[in-house]
C-alpha positions, 0 to 999 in steps of 0.5 A, a space after each residue: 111431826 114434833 122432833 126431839 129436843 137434844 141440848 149437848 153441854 160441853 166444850 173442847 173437841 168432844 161436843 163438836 164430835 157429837 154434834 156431827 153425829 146427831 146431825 144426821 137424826 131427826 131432832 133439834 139440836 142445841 149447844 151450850 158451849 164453855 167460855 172460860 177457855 184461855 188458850 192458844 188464839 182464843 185467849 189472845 183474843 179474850 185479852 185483846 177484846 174481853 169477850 168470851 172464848 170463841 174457840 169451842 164455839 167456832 169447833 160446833 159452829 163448823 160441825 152443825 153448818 150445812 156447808 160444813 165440807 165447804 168452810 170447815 178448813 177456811 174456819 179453822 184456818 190460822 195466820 201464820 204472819 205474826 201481825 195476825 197472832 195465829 188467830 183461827 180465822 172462824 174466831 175473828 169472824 166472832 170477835 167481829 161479829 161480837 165488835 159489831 153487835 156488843 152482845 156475844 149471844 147475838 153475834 153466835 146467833 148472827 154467824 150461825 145464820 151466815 153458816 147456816 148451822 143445823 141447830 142452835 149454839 149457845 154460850 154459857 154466859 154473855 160476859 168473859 168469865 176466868 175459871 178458878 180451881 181449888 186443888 187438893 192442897 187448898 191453892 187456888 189456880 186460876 186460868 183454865 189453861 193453867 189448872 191441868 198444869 199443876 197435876 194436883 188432884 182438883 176439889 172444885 171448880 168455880 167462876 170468877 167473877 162469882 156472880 156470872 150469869 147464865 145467858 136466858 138462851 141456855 136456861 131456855 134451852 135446859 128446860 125445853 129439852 127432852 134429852 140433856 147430855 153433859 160431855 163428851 169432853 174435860 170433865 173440869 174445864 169443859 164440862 162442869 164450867 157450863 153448870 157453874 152460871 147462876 141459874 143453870 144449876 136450878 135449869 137443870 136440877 128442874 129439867 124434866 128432861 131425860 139427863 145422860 152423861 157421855 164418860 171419858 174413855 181414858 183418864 186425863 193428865 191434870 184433871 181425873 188420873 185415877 178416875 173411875 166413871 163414878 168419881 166423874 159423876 161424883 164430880 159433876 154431882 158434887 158441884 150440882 149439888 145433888 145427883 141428876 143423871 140418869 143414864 151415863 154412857 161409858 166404855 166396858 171393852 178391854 183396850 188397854 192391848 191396843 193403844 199408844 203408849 203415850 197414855 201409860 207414858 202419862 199415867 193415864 188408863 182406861 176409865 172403869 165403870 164401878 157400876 154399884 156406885 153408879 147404881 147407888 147414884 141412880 145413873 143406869 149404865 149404856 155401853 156398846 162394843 163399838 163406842 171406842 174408835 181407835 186410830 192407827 196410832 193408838 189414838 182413843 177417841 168416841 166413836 161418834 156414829 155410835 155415840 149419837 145412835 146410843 143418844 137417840 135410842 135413849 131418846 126414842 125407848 124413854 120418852 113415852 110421850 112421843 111417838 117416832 120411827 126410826 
């Protein structure tokens, strides 16, 4: 029987999340990673090598391999010797796959072998492209570690250089998919960097299939305080050039009693729905008592078990031609 084609379009800790999660579904699951990151072991690397940014993909590497409780700590493992930078060893492991092949497509696809990943992981583009931000003040911030930093409002975000190309896997991807989730994950540096490639753009605009947008539940610091879940698909939107989501799946509990201070600390609150602007951009509202899992110190984050099961149903109640059983 044919399973159901799930491409995930993100980066950061929530797609690898998401991954875990759809995992245990019988689908096909594929992931176009970000690589415009520029932090931390990551980028010591990108400047070492000039290679794009391993680290989001060694996180959903790890979460799709089959030997995952095996390798998961030795793949995120960091040097302390200072000769060895603090790399994680998962991202020396793709530097030296990617020294050895030339191509970094090739070399995510040479380790997924070795690991035995449950899916198919993607880069976003082939080349190591720095993401730029115009602010609010019209200044133009440049390194996607450095953009938050500024606090400023963000009115768009783009590559440099201007003309990177989406690699063919993800544009394949795109189209051979029955179900296309953007996040869960930074709307500006994880999200929307994977739709800035030339040729995603119209992948996606094209794409036949069902798109679904996994909402932030809490605001973030340099990037959407004051956001509602409207102002992060207007975003996304903004930059597709016209709206392409079909279903966003948000938070509607009341938290705000029940997490750590540190948020209102930061200024960051619990996104809001404003479901007349989302109904106005064709998006139809998902949500689920259970969506939001908070840890015992106050720690908000998706409650991925609930999150992959809301994405399939999606999957099974709309794609009309395919018949499946849970």
């Amino acid at each position: 029987m044919k399973k159901i084609r799930i491409t995930l379009v993100g980066g950061g800790t929530g797609l690898s999340v998401l991954a875990r999660g759809l995992r245990k579904y019988p689908v096909d699951i594929s992931a176009i990673v970000s690589v415009a990151d520029d932090g931390g072991s990551t980028g010591l690397i990108r400047d070492q090598i000039d290679m794009p940014a391993p680290g989001d993909i060694r996180n959903v590497l790890t979460a799709l391999s089959d030997v995952e409780t095996k390798i998961e700590n030795l793949f995120a493992y960091r040097f302390k010797k200072e000769a060895l930078g603090g790399h994680a060893l998962g991202n020396l492991m793709l530097a030296a796959m990617y020294d050895m092949t030339g191509d970094f497509a090739v070399a995510v696809k040479e380790l997924s072998k070795i690991l035995n990943v449950k899916g198919t992981v993607i880069p976003s583009t082939n080349i190591s492209p720095k993401l730029a931000a115009r602010m609010e003040d019209n200044s133009i911030i440049v390194g996607e570690s450095y953009i938050p930093e500024v606090k400023q409002k963000i009115e768009e975000v783009y590559l440099i250089p201007n003309d990177t190309v989406a690699t063919p896997e993800a544009i394949e991807a795109i189209k051979a998919s029955d179900v296309i989730v953007f996040g869960p994950g930074s709307l500006y540096t994880s999200i929307i960097p994977n739709l800035l490639p030339e040729g995603m753009r119209e992948a996606v605009e094209d794409a036949k299939g069902i798109k679904v947008y996994v909402s932030n539940i809490m605001t973030q610091m340099g990037e959407t305080l004051g956001y509602s879940a409207a102002d992060h698909l207007e975003a996304i939107n903004r930059h597709m050039g016209s709206n392409v989501v079909d279903f966003i799946i948000l938070n509607e509990e009341d938290i705000k009693g029940r997490v750590s201070d540190y948020y209102s600390r930061n200024d960051m609150t619990t996104v809001e729905s404003d479901r007349e602007r989302l109904k106005e951009m064709g998006a139809t509202v998902v949500t689920d008592d259970h969506l939001v899992q908070i840890d015992e110190e106050g720690a908000v984050r998706h409650n991925n078990k609930v999150l992959a099961e809301i994405i399939y149903d999606i999957a099974l109640k709309e794609i009309s031609t395919l018949q499946y059983k849970k």
